[in-house]
C-alpha positions as CSV (number, residue, x, y, z in Angstrom):
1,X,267.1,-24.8,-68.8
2,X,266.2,-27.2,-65.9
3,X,263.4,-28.9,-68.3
4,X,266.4,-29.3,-71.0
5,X,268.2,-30.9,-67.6
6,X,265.2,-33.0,-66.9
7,X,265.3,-34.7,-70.2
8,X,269.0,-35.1,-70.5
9,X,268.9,-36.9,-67.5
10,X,265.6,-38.8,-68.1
11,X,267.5,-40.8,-70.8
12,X,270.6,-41.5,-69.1
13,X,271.1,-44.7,-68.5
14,X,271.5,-46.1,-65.2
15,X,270.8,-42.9,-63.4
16,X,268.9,-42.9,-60.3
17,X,266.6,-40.1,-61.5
18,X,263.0,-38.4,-60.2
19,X,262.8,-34.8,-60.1
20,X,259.2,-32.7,-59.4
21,X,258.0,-28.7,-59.8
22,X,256.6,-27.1,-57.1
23,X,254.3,-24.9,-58.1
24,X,253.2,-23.2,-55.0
25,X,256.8,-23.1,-53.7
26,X,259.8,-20.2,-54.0
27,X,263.4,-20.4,-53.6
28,X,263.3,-20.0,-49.6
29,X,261.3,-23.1,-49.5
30,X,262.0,-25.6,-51.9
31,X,265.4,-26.6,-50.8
32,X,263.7,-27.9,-47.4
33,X,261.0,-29.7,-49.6
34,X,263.1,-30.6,-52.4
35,X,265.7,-32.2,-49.7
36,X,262.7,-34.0,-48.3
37,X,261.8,-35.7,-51.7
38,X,265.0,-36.1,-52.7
39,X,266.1,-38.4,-49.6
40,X,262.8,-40.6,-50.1
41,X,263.3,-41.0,-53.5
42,X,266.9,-42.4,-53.2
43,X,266.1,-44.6,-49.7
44,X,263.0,-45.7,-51.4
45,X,263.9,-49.7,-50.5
46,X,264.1,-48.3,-47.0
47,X,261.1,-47.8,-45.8
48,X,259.0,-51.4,-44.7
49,X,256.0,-52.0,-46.0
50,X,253.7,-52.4,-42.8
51,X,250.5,-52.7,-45.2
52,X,251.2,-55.3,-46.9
53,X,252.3,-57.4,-44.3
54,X,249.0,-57.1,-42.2
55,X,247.2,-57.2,-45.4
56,X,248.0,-59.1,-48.2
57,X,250.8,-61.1,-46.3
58,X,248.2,-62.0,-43.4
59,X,248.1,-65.7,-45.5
60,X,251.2,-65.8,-45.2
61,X,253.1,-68.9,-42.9
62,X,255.1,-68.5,-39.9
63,X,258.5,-68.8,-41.8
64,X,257.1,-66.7,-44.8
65,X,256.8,-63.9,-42.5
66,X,260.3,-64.2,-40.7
67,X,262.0,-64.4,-44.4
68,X,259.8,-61.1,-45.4
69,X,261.5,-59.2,-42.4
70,X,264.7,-60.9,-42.3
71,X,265.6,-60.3,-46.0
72,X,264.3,-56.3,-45.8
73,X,266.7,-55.9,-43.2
74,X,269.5,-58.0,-45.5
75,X,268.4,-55.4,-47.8
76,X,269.3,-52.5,-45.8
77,X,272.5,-53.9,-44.6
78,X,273.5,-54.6,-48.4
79,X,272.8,-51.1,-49.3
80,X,275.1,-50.0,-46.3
81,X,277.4,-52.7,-45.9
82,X,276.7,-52.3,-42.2
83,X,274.2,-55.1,-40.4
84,X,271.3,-53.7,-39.6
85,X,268.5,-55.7,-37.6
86,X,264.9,-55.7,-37.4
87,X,264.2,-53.1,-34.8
88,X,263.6,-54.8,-31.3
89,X,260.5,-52.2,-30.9
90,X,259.2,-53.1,-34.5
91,X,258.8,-56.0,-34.2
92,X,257.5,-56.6,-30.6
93,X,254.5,-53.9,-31.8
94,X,253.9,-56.4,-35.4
95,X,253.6,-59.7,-33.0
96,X,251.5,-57.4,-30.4
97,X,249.0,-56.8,-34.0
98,X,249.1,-60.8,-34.8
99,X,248.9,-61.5,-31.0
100,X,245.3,-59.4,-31.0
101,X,244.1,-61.0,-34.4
102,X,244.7,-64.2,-32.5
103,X,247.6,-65.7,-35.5
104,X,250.2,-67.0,-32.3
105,X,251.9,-68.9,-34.0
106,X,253.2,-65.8,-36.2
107,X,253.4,-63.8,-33.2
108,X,255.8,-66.2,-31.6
109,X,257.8,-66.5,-34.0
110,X,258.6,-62.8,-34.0
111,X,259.1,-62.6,-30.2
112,X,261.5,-65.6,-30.9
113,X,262.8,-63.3,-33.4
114,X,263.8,-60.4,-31.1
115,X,265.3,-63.0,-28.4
116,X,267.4,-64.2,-31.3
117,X,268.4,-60.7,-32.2
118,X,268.6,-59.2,-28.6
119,X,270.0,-62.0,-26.6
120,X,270.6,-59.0,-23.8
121,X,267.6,-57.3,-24.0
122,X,264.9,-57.7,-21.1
123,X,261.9,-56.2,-23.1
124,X,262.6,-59.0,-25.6
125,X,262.2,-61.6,-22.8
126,X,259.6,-59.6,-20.9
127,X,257.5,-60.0,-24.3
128,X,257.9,-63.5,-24.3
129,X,256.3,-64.2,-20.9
130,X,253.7,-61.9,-21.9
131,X,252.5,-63.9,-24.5
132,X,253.1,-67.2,-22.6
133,X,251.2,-65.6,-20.0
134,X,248.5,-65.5,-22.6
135,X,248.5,-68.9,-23.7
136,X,247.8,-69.6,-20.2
137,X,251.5,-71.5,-19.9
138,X,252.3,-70.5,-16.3
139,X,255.6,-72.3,-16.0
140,X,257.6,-71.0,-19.1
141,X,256.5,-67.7,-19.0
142,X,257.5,-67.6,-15.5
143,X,261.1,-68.6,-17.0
144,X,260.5,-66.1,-19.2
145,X,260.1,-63.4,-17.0
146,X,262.7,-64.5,-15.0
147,X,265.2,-64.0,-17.7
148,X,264.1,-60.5,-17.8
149,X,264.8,-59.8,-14.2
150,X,268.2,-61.7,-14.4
151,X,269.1,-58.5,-17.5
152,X,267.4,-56.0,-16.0
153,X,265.3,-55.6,-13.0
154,X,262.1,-53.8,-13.5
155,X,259.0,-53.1,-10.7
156,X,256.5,-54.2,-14.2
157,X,258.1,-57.3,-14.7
158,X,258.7,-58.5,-11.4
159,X,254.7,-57.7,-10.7
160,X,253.9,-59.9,-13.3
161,X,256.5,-62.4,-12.1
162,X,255.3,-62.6,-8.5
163,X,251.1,-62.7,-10.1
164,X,251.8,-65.9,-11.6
165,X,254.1,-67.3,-8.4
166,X,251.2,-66.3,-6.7
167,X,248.5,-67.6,-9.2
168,X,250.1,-71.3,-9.2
């Protein structure tokens, strides 16, 4: 039987093994559900854990934060033996979170982050002025910004560009 199954491979050694009973469930949909489980339990390491890192990593130092990130996404590339990198978007919206609970220096750090990882990527540039901008440090984030425009050329970023020529 599929209990006897259970066991058997329960005790293996090695195995990879979760299984669950669905109660509710019949044979039209538990393959969707089962699929479902099945993926999540075998790309468990996957998924990032976004709770700990605003919770019990918010002691955490500037470089402690970087090495959390950097060495999930190590993780990830292991399992694949493909590089993957922190997402651009990712991490733009974790330093946006520090940015608001006022921890900068964390929140550069990860903007430094995406300009490290996406050299050709205006948004990761873009970000940068922005939170120059905030600090109230005209001049770089003006360079900032202008690196932006030199990728890409966007109506947001050149607003914000010419505000600040403007401000000065």
């Amino acid at each position: 039987t599929i209990l006897q199954f259970s066991e058997i491979c329960k005790e293996a050694s090695g195995l990879n093994y979760n299984w669950k009973f669905y109660p509710n469930d019949n044979h039209n949909g538990v393959p969707f559900i089962a699929t479902y489980d099945a993926f999540r339990s075998l790309f468990e390491w996957y998924n990032f854990d976004e709770e700990f890192l605003f919770q019990e990593g918010a002691n955490m130092g500037r470089q402690e934060l970087i090495n959390l990130i950097t060495r999930h996404f190590e993780n990830i590339s292991n399992q694949y033996n493909y590089a993957f990198l922190p997402p651009e978007t990712s991490v733009n919206r974790y330093a946006d979170i520090l940015m608001s609970e006022q921890q900068y220096d964390k929140a550069s750090a990860l903007y430094d982050m995406n300009i490290k990882n996406y050299p050709n990527s205006f948004r990761a540039y873009d970000a940068m002025g922005d939170f120059y901008r905030g600090q109230a440090k005209k001049e770089i984030a003006i360079t900032f910004y202008e690196k932006s425009l030199e990728i890409e050329e966007t109506e947001n970023v050149t607003r914000k560009l010419n505000n600040l020529v403007q401000s000065k």
